[in-house]
Rosetta silent file (secondary structure, phi, psi, omega in degrees, C-alpha in Angstrom):
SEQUENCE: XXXXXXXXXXXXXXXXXXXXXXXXXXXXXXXXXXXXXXXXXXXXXXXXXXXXXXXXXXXXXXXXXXXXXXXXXXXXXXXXXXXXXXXXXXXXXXXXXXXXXXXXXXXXXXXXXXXXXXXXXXXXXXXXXXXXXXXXXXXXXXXXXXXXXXXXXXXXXXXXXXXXXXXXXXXXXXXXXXXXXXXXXXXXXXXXXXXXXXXXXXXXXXXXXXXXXXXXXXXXXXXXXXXXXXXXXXXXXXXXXXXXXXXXXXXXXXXXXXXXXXXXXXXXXXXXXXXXXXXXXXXXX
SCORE:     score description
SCORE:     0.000 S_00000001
   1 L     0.000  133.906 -165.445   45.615   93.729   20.656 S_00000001
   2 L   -90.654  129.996 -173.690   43.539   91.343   22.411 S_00000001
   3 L   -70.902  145.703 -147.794   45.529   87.943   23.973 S_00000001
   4 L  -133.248  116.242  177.548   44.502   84.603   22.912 S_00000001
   5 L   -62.106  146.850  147.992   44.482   82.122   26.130 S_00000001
   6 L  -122.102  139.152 -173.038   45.225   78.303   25.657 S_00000001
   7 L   -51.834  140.907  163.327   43.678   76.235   27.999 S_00000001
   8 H   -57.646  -32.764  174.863   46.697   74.728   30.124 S_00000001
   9 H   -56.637  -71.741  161.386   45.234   71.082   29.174 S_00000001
  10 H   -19.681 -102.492  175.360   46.304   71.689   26.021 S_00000001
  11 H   -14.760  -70.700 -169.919   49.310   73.331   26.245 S_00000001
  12 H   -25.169  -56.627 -171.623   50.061   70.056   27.975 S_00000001
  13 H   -69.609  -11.882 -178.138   48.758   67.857   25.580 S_00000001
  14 H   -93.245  -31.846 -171.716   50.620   69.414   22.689 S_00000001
  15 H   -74.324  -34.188  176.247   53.897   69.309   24.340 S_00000001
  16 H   -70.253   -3.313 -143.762   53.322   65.369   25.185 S_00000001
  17 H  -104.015  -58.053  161.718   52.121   65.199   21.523 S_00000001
  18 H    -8.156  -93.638  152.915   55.828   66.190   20.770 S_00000001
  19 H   -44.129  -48.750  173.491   57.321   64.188   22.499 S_00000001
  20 H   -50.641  -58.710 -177.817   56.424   61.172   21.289 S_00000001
  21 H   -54.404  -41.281  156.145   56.869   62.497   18.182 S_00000001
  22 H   -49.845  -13.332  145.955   60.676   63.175   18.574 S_00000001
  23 H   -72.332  -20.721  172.792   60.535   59.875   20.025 S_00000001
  24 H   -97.324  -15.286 -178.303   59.186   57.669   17.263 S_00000001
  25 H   -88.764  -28.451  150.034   61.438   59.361   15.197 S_00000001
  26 L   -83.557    9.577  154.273   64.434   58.128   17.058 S_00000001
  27 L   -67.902  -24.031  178.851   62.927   54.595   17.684 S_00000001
  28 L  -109.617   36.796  175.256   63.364   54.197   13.665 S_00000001
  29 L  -118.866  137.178  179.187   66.795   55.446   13.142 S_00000001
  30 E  -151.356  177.129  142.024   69.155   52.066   13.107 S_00000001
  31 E  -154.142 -158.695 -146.855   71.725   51.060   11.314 S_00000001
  32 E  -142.476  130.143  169.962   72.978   47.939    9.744 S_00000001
  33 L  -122.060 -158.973  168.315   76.382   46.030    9.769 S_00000001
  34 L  -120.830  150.153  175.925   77.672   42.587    8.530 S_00000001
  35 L   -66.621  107.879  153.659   78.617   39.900   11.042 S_00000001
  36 L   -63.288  150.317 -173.020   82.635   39.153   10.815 S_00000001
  37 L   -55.999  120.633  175.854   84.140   35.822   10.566 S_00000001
  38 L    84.766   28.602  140.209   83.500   34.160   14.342 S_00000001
  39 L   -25.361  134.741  144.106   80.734   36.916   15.226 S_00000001
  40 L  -126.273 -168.433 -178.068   78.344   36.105   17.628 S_00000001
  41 L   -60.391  -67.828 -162.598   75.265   38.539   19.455 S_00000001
  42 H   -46.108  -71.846 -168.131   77.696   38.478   22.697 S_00000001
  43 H   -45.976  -24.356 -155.011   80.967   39.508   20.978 S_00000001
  44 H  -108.467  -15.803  159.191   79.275   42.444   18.978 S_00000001
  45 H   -83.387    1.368 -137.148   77.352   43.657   22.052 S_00000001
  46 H  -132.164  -61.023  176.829   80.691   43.649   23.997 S_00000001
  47 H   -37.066  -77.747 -161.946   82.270   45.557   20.193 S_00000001
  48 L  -102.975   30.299 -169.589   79.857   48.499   20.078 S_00000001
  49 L    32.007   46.588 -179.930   78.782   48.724   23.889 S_00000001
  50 L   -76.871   95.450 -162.985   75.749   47.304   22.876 S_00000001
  51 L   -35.110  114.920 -178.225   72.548   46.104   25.441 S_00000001
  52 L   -66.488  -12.869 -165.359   72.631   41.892   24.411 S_00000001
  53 L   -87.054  -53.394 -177.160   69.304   41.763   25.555 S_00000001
  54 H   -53.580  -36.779 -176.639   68.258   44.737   23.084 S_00000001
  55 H   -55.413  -35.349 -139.278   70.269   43.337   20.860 S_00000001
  56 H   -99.500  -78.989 -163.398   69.202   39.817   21.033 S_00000001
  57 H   -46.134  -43.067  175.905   65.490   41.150   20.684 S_00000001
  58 L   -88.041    7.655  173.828   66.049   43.578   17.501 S_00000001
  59 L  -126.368   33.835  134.676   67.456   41.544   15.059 S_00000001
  60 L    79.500   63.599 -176.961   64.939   38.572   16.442 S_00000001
  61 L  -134.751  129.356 -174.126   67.955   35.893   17.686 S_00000001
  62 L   -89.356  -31.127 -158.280   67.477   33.451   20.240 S_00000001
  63 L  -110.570  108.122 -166.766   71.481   32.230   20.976 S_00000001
  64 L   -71.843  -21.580 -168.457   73.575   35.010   21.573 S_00000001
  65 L   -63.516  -30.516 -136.057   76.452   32.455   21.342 S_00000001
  66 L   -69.810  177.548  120.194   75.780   30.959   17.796 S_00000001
  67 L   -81.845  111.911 -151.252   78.370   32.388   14.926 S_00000001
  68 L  -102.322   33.326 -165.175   76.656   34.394   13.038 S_00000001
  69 L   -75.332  146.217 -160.341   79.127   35.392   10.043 S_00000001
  70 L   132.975  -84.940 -172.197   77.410   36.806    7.213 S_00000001
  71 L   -26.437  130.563  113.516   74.313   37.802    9.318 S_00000001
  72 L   -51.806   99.369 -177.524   73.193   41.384    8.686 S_00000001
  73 L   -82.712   97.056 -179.901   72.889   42.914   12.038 S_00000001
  74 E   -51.106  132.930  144.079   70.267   45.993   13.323 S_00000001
  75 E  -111.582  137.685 -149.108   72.354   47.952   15.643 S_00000001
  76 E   -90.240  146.181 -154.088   69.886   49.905   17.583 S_00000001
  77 L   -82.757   18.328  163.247   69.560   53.834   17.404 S_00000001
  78 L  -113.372   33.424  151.276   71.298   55.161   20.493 S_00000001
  79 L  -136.017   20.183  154.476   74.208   53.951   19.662 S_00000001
  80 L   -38.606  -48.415 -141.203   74.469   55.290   15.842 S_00000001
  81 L   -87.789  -27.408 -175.689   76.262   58.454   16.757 S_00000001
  82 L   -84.881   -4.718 -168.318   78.663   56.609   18.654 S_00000001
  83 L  -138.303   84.211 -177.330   79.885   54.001   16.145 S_00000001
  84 L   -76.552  -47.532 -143.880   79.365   56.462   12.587 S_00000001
  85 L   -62.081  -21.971 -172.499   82.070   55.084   11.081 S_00000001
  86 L   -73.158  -45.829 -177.377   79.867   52.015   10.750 S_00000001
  87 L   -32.759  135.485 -176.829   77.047   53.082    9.219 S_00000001
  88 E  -140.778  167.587  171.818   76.127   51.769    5.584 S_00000001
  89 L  -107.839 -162.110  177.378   73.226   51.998    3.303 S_00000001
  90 L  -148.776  140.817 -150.864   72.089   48.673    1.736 S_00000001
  91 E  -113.320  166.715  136.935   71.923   47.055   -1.456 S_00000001
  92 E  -144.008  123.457 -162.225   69.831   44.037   -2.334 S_00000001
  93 E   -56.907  131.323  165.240   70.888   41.575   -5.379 S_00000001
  94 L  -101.357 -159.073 -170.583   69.535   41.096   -8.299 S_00000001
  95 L   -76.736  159.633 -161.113   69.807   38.617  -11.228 S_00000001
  96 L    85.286  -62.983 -164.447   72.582   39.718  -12.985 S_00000001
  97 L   -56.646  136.451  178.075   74.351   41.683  -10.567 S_00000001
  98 L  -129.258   96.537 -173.576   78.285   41.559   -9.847 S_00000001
  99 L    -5.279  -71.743 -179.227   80.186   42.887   -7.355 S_00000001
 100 H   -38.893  -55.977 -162.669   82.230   45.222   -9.883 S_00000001
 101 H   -32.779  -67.547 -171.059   78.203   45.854  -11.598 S_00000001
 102 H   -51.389  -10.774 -166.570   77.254   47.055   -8.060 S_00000001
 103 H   -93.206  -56.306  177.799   80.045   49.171   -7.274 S_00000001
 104 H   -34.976  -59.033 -175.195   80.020   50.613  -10.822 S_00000001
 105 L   -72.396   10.317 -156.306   76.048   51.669  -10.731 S_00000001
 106 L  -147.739   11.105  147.483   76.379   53.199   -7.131 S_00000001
 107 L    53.627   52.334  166.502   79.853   54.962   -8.135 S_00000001
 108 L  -135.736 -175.548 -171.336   81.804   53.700   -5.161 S_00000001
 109 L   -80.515  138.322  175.508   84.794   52.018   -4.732 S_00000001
 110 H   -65.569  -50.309  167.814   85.120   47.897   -5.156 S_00000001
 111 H   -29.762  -44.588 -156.731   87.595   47.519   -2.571 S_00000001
 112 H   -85.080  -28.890  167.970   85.812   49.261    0.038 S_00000001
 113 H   -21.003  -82.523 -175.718   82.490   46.808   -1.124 S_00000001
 114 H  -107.180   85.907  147.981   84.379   43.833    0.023 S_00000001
 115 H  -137.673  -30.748  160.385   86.250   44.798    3.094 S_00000001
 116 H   -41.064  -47.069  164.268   82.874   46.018    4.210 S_00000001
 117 L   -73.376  -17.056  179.812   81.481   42.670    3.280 S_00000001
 118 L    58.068   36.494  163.849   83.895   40.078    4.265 S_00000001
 119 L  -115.501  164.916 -176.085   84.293   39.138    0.360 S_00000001
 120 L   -80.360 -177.894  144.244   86.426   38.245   -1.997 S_00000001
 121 L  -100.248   25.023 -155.033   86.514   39.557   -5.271 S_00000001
 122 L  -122.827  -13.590 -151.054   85.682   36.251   -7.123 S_00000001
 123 L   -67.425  123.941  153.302   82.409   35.809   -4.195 S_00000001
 124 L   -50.671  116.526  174.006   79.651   34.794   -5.589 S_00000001
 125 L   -99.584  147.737 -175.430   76.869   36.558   -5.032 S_00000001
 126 L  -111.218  148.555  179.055   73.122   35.182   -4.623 S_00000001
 127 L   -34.935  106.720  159.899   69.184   36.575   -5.293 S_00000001
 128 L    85.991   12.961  155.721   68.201   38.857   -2.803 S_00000001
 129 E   -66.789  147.115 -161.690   71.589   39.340   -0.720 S_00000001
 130 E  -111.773  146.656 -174.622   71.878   42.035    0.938 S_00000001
 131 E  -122.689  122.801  150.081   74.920   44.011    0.171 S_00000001
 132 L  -124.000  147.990 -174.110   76.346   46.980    2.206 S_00000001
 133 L   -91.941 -171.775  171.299   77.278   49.722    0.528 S_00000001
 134 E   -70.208  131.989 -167.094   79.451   52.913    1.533 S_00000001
 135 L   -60.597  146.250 -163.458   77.403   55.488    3.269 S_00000001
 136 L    72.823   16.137  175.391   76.968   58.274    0.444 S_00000001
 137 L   -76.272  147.490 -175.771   76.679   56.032   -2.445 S_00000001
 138 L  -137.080  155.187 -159.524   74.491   57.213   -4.672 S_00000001
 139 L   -68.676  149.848  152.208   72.418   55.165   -8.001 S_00000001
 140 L  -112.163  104.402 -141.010   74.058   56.225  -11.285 S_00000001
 141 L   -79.054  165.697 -164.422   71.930   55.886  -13.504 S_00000001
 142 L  -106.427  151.296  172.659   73.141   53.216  -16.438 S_00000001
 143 L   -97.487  127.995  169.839   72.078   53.995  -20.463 S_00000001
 144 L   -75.058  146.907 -136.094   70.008   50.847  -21.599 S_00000001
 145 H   -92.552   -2.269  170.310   71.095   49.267  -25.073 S_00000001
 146 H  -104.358  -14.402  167.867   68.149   51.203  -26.298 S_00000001
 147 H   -74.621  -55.524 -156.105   69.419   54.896  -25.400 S_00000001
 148 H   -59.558  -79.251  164.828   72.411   53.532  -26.685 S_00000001
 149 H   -15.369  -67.409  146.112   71.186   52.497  -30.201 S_00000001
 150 H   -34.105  -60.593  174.711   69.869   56.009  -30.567 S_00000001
 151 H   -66.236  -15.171 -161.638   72.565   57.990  -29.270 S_00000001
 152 L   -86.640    1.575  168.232   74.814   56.196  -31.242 S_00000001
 153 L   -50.858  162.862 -160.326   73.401   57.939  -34.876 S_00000001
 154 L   -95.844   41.871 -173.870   76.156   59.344  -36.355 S_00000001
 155 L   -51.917  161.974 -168.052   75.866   62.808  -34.838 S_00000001
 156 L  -117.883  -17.459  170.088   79.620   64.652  -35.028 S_00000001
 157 E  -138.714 -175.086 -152.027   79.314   66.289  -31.411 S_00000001
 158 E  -147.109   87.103 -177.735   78.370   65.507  -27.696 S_00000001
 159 E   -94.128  107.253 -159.718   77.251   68.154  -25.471 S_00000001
 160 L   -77.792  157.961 -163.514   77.887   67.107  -21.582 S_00000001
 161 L  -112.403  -50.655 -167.281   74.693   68.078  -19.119 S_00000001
 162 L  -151.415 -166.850  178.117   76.953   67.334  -16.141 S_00000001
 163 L   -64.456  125.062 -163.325   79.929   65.475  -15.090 S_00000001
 164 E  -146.369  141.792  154.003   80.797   62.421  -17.336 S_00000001
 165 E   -76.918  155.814 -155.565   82.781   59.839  -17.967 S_00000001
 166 L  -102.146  -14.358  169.133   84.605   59.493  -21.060 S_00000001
 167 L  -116.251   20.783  131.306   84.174   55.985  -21.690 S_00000001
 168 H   -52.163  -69.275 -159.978   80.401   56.456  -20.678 S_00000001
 169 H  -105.113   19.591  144.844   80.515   58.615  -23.630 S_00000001
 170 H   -61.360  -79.692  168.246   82.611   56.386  -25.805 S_00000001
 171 H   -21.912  -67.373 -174.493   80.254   53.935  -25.185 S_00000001
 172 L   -70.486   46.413 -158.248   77.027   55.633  -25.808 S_00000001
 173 L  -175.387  -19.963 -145.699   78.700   57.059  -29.312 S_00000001
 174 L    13.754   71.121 -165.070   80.421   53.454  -29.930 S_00000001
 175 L  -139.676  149.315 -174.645   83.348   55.299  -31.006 S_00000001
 176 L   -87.670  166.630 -160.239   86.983   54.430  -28.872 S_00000001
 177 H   -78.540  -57.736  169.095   88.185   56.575  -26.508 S_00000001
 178 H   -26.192  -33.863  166.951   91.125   57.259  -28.264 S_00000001
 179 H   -66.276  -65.119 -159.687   89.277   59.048  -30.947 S_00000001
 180 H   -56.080  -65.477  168.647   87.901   61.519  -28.958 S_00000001
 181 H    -5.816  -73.586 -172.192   91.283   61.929  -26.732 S_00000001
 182 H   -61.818  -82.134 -149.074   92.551   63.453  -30.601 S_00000001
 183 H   -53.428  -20.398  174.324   89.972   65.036  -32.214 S_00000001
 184 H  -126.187   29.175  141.897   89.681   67.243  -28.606 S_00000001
 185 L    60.672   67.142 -173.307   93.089   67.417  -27.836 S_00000001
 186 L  -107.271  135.993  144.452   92.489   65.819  -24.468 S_00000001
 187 L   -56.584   55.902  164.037   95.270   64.710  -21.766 S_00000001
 188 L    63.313   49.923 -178.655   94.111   61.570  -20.326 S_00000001
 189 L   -95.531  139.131  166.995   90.926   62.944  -18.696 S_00000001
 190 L   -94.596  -31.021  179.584   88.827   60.467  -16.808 S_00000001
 191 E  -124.274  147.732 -168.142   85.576   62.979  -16.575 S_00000001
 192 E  -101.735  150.372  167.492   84.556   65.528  -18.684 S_00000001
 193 L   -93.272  169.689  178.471   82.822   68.788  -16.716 S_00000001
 194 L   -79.419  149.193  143.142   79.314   69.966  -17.608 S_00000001
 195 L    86.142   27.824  167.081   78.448   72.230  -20.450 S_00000001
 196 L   -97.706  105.075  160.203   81.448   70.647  -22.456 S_00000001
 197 E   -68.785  103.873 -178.144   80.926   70.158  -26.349 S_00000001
 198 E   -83.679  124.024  173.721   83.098   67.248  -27.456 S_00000001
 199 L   -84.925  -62.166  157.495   83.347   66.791  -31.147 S_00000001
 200 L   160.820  -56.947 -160.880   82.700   62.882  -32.301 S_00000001
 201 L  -130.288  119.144 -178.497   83.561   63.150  -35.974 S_00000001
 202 L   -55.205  173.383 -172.448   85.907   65.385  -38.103 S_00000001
 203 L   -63.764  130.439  175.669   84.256   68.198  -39.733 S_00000001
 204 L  -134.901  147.500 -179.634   82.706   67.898  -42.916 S_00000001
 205 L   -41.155  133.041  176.778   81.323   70.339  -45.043 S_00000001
 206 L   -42.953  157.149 -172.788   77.777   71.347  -44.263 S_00000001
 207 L  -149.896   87.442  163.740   74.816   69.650  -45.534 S_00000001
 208 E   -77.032  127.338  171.450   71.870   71.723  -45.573 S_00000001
 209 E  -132.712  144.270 -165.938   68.530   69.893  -46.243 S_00000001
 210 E  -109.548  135.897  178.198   65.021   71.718  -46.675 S_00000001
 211 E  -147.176  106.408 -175.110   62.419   70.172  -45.087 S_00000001
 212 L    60.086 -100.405  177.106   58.840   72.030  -45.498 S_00000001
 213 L  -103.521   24.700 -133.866   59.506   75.558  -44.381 S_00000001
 214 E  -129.112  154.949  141.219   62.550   74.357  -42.075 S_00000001
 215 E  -127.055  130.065 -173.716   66.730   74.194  -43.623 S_00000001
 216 E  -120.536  130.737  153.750   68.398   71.740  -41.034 S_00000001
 217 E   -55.625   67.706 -152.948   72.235   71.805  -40.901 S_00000001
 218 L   -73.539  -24.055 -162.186   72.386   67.852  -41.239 S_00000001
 219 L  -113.296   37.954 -177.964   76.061   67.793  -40.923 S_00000001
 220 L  -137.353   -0.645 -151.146   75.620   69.607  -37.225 S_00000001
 221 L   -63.884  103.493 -115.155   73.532   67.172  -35.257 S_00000001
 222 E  -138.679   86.509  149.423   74.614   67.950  -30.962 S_00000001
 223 E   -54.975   98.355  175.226   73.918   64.832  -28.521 S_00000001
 224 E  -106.617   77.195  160.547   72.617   66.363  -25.310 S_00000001
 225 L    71.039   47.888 -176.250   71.496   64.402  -22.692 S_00000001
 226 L    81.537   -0.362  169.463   69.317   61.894  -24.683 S_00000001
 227 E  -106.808  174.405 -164.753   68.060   64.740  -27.227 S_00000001
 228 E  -115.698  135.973  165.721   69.377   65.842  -30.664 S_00000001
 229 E  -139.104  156.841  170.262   69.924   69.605  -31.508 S_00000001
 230 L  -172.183  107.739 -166.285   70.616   71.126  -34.399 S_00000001
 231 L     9.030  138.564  175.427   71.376   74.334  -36.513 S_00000001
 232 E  -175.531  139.324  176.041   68.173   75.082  -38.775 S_00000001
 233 E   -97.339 -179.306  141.326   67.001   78.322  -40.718 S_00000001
 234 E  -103.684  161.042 -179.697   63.404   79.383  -41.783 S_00000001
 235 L   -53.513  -19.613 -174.002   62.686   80.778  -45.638 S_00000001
 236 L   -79.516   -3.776 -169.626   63.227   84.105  -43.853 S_00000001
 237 L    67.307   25.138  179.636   66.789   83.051  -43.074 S_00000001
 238 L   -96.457  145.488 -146.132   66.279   83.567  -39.219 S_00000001
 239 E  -104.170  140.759  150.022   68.853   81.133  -37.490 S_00000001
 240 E   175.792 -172.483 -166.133   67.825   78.886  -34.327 S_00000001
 241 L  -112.324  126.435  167.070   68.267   75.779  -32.964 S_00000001
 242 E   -83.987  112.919  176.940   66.024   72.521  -33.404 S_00000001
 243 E   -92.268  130.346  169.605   65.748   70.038  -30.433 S_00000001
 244 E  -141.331  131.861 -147.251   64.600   66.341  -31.447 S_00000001
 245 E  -125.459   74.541 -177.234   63.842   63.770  -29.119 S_00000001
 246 H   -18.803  -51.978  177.139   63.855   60.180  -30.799 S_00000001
 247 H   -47.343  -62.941 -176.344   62.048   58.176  -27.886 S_00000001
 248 H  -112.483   52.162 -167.921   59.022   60.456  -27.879 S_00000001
 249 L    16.433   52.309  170.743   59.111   61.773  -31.498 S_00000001
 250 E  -112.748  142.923  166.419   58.772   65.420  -30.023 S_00000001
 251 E  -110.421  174.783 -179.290   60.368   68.547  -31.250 S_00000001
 252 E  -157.666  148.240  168.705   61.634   71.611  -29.539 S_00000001
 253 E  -137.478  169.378  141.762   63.164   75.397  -30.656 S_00000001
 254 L   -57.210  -13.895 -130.901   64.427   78.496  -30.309 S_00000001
 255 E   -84.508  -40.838 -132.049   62.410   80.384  -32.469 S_00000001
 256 E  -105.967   85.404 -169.498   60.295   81.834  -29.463 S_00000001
 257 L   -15.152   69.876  170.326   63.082   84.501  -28.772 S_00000001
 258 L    79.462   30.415  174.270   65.741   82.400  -28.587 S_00000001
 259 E  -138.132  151.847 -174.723   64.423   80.263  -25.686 S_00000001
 260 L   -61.739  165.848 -178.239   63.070   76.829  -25.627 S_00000001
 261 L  -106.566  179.794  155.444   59.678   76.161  -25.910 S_00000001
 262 L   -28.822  136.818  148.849   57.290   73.647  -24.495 S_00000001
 263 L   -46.086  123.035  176.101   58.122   69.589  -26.339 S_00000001
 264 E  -137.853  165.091  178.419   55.564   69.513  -28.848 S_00000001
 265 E   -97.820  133.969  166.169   54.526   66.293  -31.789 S_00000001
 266 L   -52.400  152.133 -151.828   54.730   67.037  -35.123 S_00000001
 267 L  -127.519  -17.581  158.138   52.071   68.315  -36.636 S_00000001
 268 L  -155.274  163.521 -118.901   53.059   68.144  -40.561 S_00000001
 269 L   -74.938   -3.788 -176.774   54.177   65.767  -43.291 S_00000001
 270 L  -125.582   -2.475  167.753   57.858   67.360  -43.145 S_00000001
 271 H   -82.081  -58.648  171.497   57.952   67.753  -39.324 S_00000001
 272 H   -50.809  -42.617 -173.882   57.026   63.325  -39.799 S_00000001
 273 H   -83.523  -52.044 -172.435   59.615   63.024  -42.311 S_00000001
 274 H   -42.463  -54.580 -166.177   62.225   64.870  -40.417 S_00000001
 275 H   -77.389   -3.072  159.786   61.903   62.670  -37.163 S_00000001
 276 H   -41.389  -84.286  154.837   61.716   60.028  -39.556 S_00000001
 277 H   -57.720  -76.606  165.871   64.541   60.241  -41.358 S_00000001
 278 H   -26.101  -37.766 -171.984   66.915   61.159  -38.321 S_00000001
 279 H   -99.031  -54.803  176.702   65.652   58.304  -35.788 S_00000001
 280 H   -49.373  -46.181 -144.780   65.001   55.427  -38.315 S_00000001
 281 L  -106.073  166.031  165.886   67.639   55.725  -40.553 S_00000001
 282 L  -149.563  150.118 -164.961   71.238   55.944  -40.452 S_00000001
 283 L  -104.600  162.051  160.343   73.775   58.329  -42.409 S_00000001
 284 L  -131.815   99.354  154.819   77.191   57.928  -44.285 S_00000001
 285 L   -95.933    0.000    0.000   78.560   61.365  -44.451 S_00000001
């Protein structure tokens, strides 16, 4: 096998190439605290063995002296690892937004908000404050009053995707919590696990309705994770399941041995009436 030289000039130039790069990548790792009541630059370079001059220069302050409570403060990245505990992500408010809101969408605790924050719980917050939150919060996402509207058809069960809350899926169902609690013989649960069907509504007889070539089990109708599914034969009497998805008037089946298919738009006058009637309309069973 024949050996493939590299010029030493190279070689050089790739290892200095490196470097930098593992160097630019720690010039942009920071992190961010809030200024405590009677902060200044000096005290908080003194706090977190911090250069004041570096200090001074990255978050752009001429008076190291001033009190700065409030302030969000860059602490500079070679001295993350030593002060962890500190570390936050960062929020910034919008209209609307409430200290509970923010805690709520970003599924962390309100206490820990403001003791982080040097707030109250009454503090007003203002447009474009920056809030920080606890390192691992993560967005949750919220259902908008128009998912709501929709899920809220009078479907009789609720098939969980993932972990949920139960007065998430009160809410989205407008049905009290209490209801559910009975009808699923629950203990005081605050979250439901994935891949749980919760029933909604007592049981009612079935109510098959023919639609083209289709019989849909109308009295069976399964909220899953912003779609509708539900029990439906063909004239041949082979059983499967019908997915229908209200937003973008797409269907979906089983029929395709017994696994879903592709989202497709209806394509005739009883495929139109079906997402019709289901999304428009509302039932009294």
């Amino acid at each position: 096998m024949r050996k493939i030289k590299i010029p030493i000039s190279l070689f050089y130039i790739y290892n200095i190439i490196i470097i930098i790069f593992v160097f630019a990548l720690k010039a942009n790792a920071e992190t961010k605290i809030i200024a405590k009541s009677g902060d200044t630059l000096f005290k908080i370079s003194k706090e977190y063995g911090v250069s004041l001059k570096e200090l001074m220069h990255k978050n752009n302050f001429n008076d190291a002296t001033k009190v700065i409570e409030g302030e969000v403060i860059t602490i500079p990245h070679k001295y993350i690892n030593k002060y962890k505990k500190y570390e936050h992500l960062t929020y910034r408010v919008s209209e609307g937004d409430t200290l509970y809101k923010i805690a709520r969408d970003y599924n962390v605790n309100l206490k820990d908000i403001i003791s982080i924050n040097n707030l109250s719980k009454d503090s007003y917050l203002k447009l474009n404050q920056i809030i920080l939150l606890p390192k691992g919060a993560t967005y949750k996402k919220v259902i908008n009053e128009e998912d709501i509207k929709l899920a809220s058809k009078k479907v009789f069960y609720h098939q969980t995707s993932k972990t949920e809350d139960l007065s998430t899926i009160a809410h989205i169902h407008k049905i009290p919590i209490e209801e559910i609690k009975t009808l699923n013989k629950l203990n005081d649960p605050i979250k439901i696990k994935p891949n749980v069907k919760l029933k909604l509504r007592e049981n009612k007889p079935s109510k098959w309705l023919k639609y083209g070539s289709l019989i849909i089990n109308w009295s069976d109708w399964t909220y899953f994770d912003g779609n509708y599914i539900v029990q439906a034969k063909t004239k041949k009497n082979t059983a499967f399941y019908l997915a229908l998805n209200c937003k973008m008037r797409t269907f979906n089946n089983t029929l395709n041995n017994s696994n879903w298919r592709s989202w497709y738009f209806p394509e005739t006058d009883f495929e139109f009436k079906l997402v019709n009637d289901f999304c428009d309309q509302d039932f009294n069973f």
